[in-house]
C-alpha positions in Angstrom: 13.0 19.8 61.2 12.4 23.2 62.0 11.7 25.5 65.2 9.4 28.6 65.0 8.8 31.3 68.0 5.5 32.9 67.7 3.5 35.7 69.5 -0.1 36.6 68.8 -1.0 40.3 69.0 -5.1 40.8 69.1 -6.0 44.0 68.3 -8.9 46.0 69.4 -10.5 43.5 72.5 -10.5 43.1 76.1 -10.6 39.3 75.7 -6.7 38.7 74.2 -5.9 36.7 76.8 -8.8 34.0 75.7 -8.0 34.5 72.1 -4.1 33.4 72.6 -5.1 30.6 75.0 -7.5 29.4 72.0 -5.2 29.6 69.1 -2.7 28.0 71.3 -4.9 25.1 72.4 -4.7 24.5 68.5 -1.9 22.7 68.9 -2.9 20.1 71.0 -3.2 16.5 69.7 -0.6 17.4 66.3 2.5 16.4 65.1 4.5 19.7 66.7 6.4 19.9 70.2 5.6 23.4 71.9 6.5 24.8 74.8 4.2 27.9 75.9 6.5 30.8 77.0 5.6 34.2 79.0 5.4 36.2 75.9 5.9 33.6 73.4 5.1 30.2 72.1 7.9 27.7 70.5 6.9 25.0 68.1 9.3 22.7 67.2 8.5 19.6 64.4 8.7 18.4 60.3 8.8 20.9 58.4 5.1 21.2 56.9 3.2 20.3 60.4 4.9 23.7 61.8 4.0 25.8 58.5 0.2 24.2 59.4 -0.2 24.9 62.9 0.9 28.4 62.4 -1.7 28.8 59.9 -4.4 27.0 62.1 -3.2 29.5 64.9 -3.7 32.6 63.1 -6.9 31.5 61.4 -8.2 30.9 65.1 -7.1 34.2 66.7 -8.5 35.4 63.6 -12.2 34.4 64.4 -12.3 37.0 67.2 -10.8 40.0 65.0 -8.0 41.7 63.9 -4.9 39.9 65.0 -1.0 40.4 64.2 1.1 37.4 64.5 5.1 37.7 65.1 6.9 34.8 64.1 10.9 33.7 63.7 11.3 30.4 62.3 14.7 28.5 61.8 15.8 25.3 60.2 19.6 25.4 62.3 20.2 22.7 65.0 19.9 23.4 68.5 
């Protein structure tokens, strides 16, 4: 089990807000508890579903243009 933070940074657009709401609606339906923060979103789940829905985030911010993605990811207990 392993807990991420991540924060998506689109670069160059007036529509960041859609592009965060759209990589984040990625998550819905899979095997990954998240919790949507003010300036952050926390995934929580096996190992290799959270490693995939970080990629499946990025790719999808990605669609719109350049993006930067911040993420901190531990394996310690809560």
């Amino acid at each position: 089990m392993i807990s991420a933070e991540v924060s998506i940074y689109p670069l160059k657009t007036t529509q960041a807000t859609n592009v965060i709401n759209e990589a984040i609606n990625k998550l819905d339906g899979q095997a990954v508890d998240y919790h949507v923060g003010s300036i952050s979103t926390y995934l929580e789940g096996e190992e290799e579903e959270v490693w995939s829905n970080l990629q499946k985030m990025f790719s999808s911010a990605g669609q719109s243009g350049e993006v930067s993605m911040v993420v901190t990811i531990t394996n310690a207990a809560k």
